[in-house]
N, C-alpha and C positions, 0 to 999 in steps of 0.2 A: 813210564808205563804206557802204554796202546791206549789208545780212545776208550778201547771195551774193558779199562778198566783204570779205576784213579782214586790213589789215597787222599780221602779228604777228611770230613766231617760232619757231624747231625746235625740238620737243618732246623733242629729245635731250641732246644734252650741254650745258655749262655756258658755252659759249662764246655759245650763243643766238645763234646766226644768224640774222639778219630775211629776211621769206618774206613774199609774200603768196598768201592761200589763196583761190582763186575757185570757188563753188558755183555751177554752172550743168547740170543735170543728173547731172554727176559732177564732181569737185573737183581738182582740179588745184593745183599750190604752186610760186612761181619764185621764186628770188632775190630780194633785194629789199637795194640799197646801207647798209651800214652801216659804221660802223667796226670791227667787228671780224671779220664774213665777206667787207666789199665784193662783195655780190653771190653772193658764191659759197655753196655749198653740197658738201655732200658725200652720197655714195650713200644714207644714212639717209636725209638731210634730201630729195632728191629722191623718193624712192620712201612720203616720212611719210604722204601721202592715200591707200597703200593700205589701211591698217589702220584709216580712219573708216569706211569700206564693207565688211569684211571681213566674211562670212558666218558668222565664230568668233566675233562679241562678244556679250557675255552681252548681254539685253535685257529679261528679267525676274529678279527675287531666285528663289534656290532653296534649297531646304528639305531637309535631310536625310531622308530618309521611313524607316518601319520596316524595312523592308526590305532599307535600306542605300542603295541610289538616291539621286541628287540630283534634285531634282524642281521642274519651273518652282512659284511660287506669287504670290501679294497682296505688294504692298507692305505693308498693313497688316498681313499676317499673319508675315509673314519682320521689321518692325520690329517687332511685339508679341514676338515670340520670342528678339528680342535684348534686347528690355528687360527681361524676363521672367530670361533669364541674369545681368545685369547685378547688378538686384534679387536674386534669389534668393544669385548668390553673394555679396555683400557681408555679405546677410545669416546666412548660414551659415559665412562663412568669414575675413569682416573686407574693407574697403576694398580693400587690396592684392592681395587675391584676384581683382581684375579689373585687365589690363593691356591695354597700346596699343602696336604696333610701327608707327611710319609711315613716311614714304618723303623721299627728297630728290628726285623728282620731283612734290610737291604742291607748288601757287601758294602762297605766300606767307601767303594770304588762308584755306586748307585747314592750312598745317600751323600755323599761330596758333588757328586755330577743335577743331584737336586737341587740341593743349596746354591749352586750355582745357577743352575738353571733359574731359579725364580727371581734369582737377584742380577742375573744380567739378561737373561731372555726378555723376563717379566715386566723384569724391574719394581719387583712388587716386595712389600718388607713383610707380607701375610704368608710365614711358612712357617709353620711348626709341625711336629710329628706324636706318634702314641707311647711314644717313651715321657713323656712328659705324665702320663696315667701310671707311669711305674718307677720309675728313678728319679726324678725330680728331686724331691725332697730329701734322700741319701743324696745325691748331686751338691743342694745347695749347700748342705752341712759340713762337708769335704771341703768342699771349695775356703767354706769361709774358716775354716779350723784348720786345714794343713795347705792350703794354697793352691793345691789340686784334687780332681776327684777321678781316682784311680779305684772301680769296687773292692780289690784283694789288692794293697799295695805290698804283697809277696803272692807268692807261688801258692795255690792252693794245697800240693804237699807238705809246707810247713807246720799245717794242722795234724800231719801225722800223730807227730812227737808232743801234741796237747795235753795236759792234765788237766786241764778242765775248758771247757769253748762254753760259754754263753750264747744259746740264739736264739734271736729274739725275733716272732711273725714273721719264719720262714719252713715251712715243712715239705722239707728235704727229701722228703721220703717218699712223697706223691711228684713232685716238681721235678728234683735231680736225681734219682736211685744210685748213678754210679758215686756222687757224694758221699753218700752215706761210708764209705769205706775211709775216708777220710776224719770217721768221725772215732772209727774203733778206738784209736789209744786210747782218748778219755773215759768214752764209754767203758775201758777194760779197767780200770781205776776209779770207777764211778763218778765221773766228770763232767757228763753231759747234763748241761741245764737248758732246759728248753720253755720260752715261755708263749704261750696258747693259752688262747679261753676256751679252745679245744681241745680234747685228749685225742690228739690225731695220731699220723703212723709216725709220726716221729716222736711227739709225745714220749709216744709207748713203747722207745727205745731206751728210755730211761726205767724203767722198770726193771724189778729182781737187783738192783744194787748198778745199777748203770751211769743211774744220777737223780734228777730230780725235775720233777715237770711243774712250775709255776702257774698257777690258771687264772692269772689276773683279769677283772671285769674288760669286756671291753672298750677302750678310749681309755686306759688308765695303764699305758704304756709309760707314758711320762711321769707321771706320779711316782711310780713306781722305780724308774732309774732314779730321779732323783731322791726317794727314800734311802737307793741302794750306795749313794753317793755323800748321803748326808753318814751313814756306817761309817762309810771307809773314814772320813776324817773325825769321826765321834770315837772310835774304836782305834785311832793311831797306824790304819793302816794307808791310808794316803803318803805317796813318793814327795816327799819337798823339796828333796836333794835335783830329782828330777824336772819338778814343776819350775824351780828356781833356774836351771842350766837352759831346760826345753821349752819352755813354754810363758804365755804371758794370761793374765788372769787367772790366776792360781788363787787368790783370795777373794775375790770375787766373787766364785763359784762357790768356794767355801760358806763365804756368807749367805750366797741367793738360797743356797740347801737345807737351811739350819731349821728352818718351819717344816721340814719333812719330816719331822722322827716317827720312826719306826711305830709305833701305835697307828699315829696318824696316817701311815702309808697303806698299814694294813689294816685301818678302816676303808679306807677309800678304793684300794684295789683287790682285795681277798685274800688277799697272800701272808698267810702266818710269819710272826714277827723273827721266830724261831728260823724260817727257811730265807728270811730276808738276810739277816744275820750270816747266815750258811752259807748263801751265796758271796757276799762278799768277802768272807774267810777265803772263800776257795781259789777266787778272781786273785786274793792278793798273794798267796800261796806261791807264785810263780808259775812260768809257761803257759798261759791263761791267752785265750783269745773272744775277745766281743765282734758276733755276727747279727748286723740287722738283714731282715726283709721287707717286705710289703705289709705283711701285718700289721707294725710296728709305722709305717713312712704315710701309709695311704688313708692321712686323718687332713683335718684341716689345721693339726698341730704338728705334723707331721716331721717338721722340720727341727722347729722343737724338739722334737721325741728324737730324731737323730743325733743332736746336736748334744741332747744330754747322755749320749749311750757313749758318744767320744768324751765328754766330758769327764764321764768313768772309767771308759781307759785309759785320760792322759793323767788324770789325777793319780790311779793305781800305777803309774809309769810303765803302761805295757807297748805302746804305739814306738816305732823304729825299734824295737830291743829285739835281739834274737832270740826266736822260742817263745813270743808275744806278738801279740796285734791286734787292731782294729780291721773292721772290713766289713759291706756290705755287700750282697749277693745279688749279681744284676740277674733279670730274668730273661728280656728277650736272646736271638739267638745273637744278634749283633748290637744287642744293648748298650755295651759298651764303646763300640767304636761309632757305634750311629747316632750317640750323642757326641762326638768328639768333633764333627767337619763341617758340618754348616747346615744339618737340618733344625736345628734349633732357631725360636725367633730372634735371639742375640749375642748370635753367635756367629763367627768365621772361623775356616779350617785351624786344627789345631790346637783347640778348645780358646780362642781368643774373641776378647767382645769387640763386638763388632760397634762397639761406641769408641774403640781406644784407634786415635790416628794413625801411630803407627802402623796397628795392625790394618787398616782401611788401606797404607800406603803399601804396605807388602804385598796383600793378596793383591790389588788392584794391577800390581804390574805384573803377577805372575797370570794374570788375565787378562790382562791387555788392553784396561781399560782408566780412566781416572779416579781416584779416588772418589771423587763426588758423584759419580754414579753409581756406587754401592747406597741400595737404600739403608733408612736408619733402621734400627729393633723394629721389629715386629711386635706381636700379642701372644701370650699358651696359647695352648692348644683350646681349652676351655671356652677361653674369650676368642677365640678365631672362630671355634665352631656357634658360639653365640650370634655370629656380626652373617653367618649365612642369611642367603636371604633380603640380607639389608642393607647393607654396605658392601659384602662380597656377594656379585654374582654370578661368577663364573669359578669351582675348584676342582684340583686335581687329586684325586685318593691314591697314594700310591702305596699297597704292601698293610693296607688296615683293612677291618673291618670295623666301622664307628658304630654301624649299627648295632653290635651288639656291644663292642665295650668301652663307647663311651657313658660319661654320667645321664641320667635323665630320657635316656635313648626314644623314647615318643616327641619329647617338644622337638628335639635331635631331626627326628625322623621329618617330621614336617618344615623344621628349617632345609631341610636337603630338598624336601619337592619344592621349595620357594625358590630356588635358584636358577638361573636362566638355563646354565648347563653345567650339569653335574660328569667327571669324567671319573673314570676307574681302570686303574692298571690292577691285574691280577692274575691268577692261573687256574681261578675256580670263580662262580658265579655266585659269588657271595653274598650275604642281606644287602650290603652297600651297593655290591655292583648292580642288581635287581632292579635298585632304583635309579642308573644312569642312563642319562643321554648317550654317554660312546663307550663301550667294554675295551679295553686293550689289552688282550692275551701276553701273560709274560714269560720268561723263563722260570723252571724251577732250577733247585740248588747244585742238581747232579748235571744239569743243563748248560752250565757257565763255568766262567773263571773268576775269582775273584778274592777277596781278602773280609776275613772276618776279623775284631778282637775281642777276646774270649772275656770273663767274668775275674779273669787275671791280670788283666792289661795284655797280654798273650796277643801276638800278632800271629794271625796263622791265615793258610794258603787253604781256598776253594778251588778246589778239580774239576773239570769237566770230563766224565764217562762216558756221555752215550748222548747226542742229538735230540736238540727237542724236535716238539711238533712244528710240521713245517710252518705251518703259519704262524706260530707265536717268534716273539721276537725279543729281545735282551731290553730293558728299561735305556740300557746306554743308547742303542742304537734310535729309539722313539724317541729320544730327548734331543738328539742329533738332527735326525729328520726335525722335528720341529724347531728347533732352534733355527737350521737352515729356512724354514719357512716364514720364521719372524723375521727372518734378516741381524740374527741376534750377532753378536761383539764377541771377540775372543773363538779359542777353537771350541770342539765339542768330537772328542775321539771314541770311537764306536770299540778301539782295543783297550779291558781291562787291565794290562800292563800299562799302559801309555797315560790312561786315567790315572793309575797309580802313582807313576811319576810326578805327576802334575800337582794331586794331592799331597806326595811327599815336600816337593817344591814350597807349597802352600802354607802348609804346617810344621814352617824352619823357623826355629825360634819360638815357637809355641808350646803353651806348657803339653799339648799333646803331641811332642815333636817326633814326627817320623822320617825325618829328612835322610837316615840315612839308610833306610829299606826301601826292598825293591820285591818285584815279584822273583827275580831271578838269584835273591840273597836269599828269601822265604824259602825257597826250594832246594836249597843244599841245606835244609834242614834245622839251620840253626833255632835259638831261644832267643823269641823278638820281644821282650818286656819293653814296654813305653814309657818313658821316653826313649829315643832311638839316633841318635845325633852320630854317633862313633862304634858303639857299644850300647848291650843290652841291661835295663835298669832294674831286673827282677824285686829289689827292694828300695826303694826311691827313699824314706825317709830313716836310713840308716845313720846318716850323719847328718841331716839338717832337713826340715820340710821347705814347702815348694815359696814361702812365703820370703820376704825382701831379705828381712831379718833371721830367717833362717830359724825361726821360731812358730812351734802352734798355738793356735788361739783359743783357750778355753774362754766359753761365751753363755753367760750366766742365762739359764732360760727359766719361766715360772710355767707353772699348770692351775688352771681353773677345774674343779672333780666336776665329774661330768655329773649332769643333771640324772638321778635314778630312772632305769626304765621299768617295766614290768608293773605300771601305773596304770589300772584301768583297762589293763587288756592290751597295755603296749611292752613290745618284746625290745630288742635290738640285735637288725638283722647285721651280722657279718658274712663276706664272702671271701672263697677261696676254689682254690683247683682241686680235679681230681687227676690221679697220673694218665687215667686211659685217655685225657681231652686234652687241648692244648689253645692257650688263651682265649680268642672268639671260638674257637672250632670248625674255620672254613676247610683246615685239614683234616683235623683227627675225626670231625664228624663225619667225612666219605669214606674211612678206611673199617672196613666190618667188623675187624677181631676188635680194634679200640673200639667203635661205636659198641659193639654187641656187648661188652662188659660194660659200660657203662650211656646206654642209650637214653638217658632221660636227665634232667635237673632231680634232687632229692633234698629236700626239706629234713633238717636235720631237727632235733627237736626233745628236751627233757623230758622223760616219761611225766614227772609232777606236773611237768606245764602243759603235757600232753592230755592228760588227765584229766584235771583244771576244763580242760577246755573242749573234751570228746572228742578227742584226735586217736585213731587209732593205730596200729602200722600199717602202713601202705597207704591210709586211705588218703584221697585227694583233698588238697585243702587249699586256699585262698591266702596268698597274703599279699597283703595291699597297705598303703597309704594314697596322701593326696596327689602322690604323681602317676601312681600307677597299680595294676594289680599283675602278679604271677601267681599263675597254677603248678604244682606241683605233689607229687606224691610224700607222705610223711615214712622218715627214717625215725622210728622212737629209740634215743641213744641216751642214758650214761656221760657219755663222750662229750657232750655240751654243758653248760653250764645251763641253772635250769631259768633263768634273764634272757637266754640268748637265742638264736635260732641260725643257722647255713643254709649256706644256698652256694653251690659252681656259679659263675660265672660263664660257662663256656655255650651256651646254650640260646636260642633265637625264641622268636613270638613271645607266645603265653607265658615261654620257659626260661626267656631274658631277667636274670637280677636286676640290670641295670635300668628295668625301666620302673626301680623302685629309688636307685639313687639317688643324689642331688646333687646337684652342680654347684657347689661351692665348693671354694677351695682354698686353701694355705697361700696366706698373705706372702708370704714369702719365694714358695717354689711353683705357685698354683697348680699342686699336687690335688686332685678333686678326692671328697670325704666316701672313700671307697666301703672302710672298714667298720663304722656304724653310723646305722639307718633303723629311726624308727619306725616299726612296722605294727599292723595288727595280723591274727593270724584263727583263722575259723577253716572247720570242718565245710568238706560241701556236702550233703545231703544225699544227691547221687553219688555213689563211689566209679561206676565206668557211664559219667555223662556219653553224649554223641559226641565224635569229631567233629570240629566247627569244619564249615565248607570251606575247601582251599579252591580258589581261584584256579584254571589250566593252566600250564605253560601253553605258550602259543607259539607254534610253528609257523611263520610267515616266509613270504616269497619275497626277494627281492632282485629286481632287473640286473641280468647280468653274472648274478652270482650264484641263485636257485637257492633251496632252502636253506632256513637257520636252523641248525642242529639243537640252538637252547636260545630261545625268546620266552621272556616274562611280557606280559600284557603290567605296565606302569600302572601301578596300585595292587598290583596283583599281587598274591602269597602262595607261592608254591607249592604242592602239593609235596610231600617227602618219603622217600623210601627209608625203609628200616637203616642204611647208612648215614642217612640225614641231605643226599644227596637232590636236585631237583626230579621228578620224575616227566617225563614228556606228553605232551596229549597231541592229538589230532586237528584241534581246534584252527580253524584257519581265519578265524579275523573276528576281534575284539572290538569295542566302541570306547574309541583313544579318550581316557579319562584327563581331565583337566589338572590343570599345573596347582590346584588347591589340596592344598593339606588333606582334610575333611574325604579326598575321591581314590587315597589309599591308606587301604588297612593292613598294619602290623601281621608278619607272620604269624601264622598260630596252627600249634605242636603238642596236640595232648600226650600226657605222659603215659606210658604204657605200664602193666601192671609188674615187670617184671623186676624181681628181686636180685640186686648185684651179690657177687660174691663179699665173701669179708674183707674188712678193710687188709688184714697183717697178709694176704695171701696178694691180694689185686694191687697194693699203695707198697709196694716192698721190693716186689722182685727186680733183679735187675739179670 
């Protein structure tokens, strides 16, 4: 195809929708047949060519200036200034003194070319990325039960042909829409089990005879598999014949479950003993498949909770059997392969640790360097963004926004201003970048060439349609430039084919092996399932999993019932998405049809507890704990359990969830405790308080290059248009606030009054 036009895919979620994107004056994207959208799309995926033309995207690098202003500047002068950081901290401070936070939506070909980058540029073992906030904990469970972690180790059409799918804290309905079609067979035989503490839009596709929606407390995910576990083998329908051929810890597990019985389960999680019963009838019934999400991973038991959802499918013997399986459902758009190459803290290409010699001796030479110059593991993501400030003080953000979703995001927020130099790669001016030292303009998706893998293990091919903006520039090519400036080891190719090779190279012999794809194999169309050695592996544990033995590992887990909340005025907040926003919201918040349907965070909330407490609908209310408060408007629903309360996530300032969550995390995958928080929750008194004062953007001059089209004055909070985008002022010079926490204040976004449409009409269509 022409430049002005290239079959690719949605730059959104991880299901990767095929699109094609036509530049002919202005760009346009339609559907495009695949297997796992057929065509379809969803409200992101149609509206994704607003945001290549969007009059927010950065298009030159910006420079802190004295004054405090961000200021357009040279590419040579904003890369000299990061080398310059780079270099001086190491030198003053040690290696690890400079870190990398990257993203699970870079290609393939970016977050390999990072990973490298920090570990031979750097030389720093301080790199981890945001996928650590969403897959972690399905990561660890895979890994240590079948020897690999593959999200869908088949094809996501296989779930055609379901009689009954189990999914558990994932709704599908809001997050992937073209999914849903995936879901019909069961659904048409009343199959679909869905479990939520919310009667969400997927929920509520189990209704009129579909299936059945489980509302378990939440945190009581685990309890609850393992009630469902302790059935199978009380009631005779656990596989033996299977456990005994497939698997090792078959009585183990039997044992660790026996304290579950069904009474007991359905004390502790809500869920009548009758439908516990149901469900595992139906799981053991045949053609049955178990789906995790975030719901379900993003606890501090997280893993746990994974580990027993496989535990239940290998016990029922559905995992490798045809017309059965395990799987969980990655979310970013390159979730899956962006943990597979080396943005991980211990990790090298290929999915290989980067503690095992071997693997330290393979990469090393396909880099061109010793062995002993790979540093060792790194820290999560968690404890890396901890040590800002103190031990790191120089990092690099590439492709996140932390400020709105990481845990705890205030303490966050001033570990970031504690840092000598804060840098940010992007395509929008985002909370994070707001508060950097150098903005570096990126490419977006329709901009590049590149390799995604999809939520299948699916290895598929990014297009380039249509030229970016002249001044931004490909993350390959700033790592290039910079690398040349350190004087860094090995090459650093600025072509995403040539990365690719080098990657393949890299990841031979690894359980994530791509060694024998290429960009030019991707492009005659074929079916790339991972592993990739000869041939494509669409179902990897058909005949043996990934393990020495050739055997999975069921791995006895226990659960502690979580402490009751709704004590004294305390609720337990859960978060999740809605379809019109898209994780932080640096995108879907600039785009009008997504913002205008859902422009604001909504406080979800039981009429009794709403009642309870003189909440009315709409009216504004407060919820806080000791880390923090959000403002938001009240949605009085049914749809919650009346313990609990919602909140999006997608959302900045006042309107941040995360600056109620807490930074702790799962011993295990340090997965941070996403999915309950206690909170308290009151009425405010004014229902349209004033908008707090936002701070100008400031327009500053700089020699040489004349004005910055988008400068934040550091500590500043941007004033916001109805698309959530920055709006500009006049202001020509601020008084440069000091490097202390305490001299900037947190976005802040009051909610506006306006009422969304229904969920079954906005969280469905596709």
């Amino acid at each position: 195809m022409s430049l002005s036009s290239a079959d690719t895919h949605c730059p959104y979620c991880a299901l990767q929708c095929a699109m094609t994107v036509t530049h002919e004056g202005s760009t346009t994207v339609a559907g495009r047949d695949f297997p796992t959208n057929r065509g379809g799309l969803c409200a992101k995926g149609w509206t994704s060519a607003e945001l290549l033309a969007s009059p927010h995207r950065l298009r030159m690098p910006l420079l802190r200036q004295p004054d405090g202003t961000l200021a357009q500047t040279t590419w040579d002068e904003a890369l000299d200034a990061v080398a310059a950081a780079f270099r001086d901290t190491k030198a003053t401070h040690g290696p690890d003194a400079n870190a990398i936070f990257g993203g699970g939506g870079l290609t393939n070909e970016k977050a390999y070319q990072l990973g490298k980058f920090a570990r031979v540029a750097l030389g720093t073992s301080r790199i981890d990325y945001n996928g650590r906030f969403c897959m972690s904990s399905a990561a660890a469970a895979s890994n240590r039960a079948f020897g690999m972690d593959r999200g869908l180790p088949f094809p996501v059409t296989d779930l055609d042909d379901a009689s009954t799918i189990l999914l558990l804290g994932s709704n599908v309905a809001a997050t992937m829409p073209p999914f849903l079609a995936h879901l019909a067979g069961a659904r048409a035989v009343g199959g679909l089990i869905v479990v939520d503490p919310r009667r969400s839009a997927t929920a509520l596709l189990t209704q009129d005879g579909a299936g059945t929606h489980l509302q378990p407390a939440p945190g009581t995910d685990l309890p609850l598999l393992l009630g469902l576990t302790h059935i199978a083998f009380a009631e005779g329908l656990a596989d033996r014949a299977y456990g005994e051929e497939r698997t090792t810890g078959f009585d183990a597990v039997r044992r660790s479950v026996s304290a579950w019985w069904p009474e007991r389960t359905a004390s502790t999680t809500g869920v009548p003993v009758a439908e516990l019963r149901a469900t595992v009838r139906r799981l053991a019934a045949g053609r049955a498949y178990i789906l995790t999400g975030r719901g379900v991973e993003q606890h501090v038991d997280g893993t746990a909770t994974a580990t027993a959802a496989i535990n239940l499918a290998l016990v029922l013997g559905l995992v490798g059997r045809e017309g059965s399986g395990y799987g969980t459902l990655t979310g970013q758009g390159n979730g899956q392969g962006g943990r597979e190459h080396g943005q991980k803290a211990d990790q090298l290409p290929g999915y290989r640790s980067i503690r095992d010699p071997e693997a330290r001796r393979h990469v090393a030479e396909v880099w061109g360097i010793e062995p002993d110059e790979i540093p060792d593991a790194g820290i999560p993501a968690t404890a890396l963004l901890a040590e800002l400030g103190g031990p790191v003080k120089t990092l690099l953000v590439a492709g996140s926004n932390v400020v709105v979703s990481a845990p705890d995001v205030d303490a966050l927020r001033e570990r970031l201003q504690a840092l000598d130099t804060l840098i940010v790669c992007d395509f929008f001016l985002s909370e994070t970048a707001e508060l950097a030292d150098i903005v570096l303009p990126a490419l977006q998706w329709a901009e590049e060439e590149g390799t995604m893998t999809s939520l299948e293990g699916r290895v598929i091919r990014r297009r380039q349609a249509l030229p970016g903006p002249e001044g931004a520039r490909s993350e390959l090519w700033i790592m290039s430039e910079l690398a040349r400036r350190l004087g860094a080891a090995s090459t650093w190719s600025i072509d995403p084919a040539g990365v690719f090779d080098e990657l393949a190279r890299a990841s031979e012999g690894g359980v994530a092996d791509y060694s024998g794809l290429s960009h030019a194999l991707l492009d005659t169309g074929i079916e790339a399932y991972w592993p990739y050695r000869t041939e494509s592996t669409p179902r990897p544990f058909t005949q043996r999993f990934a393990h020495a033995d050739g055997r999975a590992r069921l791995v006895p887990v226990d659960a502690t019932p979580p402490a009751p909340t709704d004590r004294g005025g305390e609720l337990t907040l859960t978060t999740g998405r809605y379809l019109q926003q898209y994780q932080s919201g640096t995108q879907t918040r600039r785009v009008a049809e997504l913002n205008g349907a859902r422009p604001e965070a909504r406080l979800e909330i039981h009429p009794a507890t709403a009642s309870r407490l003189g909440i009315r609908e709409g009216a504004l209310v407060a919820v806080s704990n000791e880390r923090g408060e959000v403002r938001a408007r009240a949605t009085v629903t049914t749809d919650i359990r009346h313990d609990t309360v919602f909140l999006p996530f997608h959302y900045a300032g006042d309107e941040c969830a995360n600056r109620l969550t807490e930074a702790v995390v799962d011993p295990t995958s340090a997965m941070p405790e996403f999915k309950r928080t206690r909170v308290r929750v009151q009425a405010i008194p004014d229902a349209t308080p004033p908008h707090a004062t936002a701070s100008p953007v400031v327009v500053a001059e700089h020699p040489g290059v004349g004005p910055a089209l988008v400068g934040v004055a550091r500590g500043a909070a941007p004033s916001t248009t109805p698309s959530g985008a920055p709006s500009l002022s006049t202001a020509s010079s601020r008084t440069p606030s000091s490097r202390t926490a305490s001299s900037r204040t947190p976005t802040s976004r009051t909610p506006s009054s306006r009422t969304p449409s229904s969920r079954t009409e906005e969280e469905t269509r596709v």
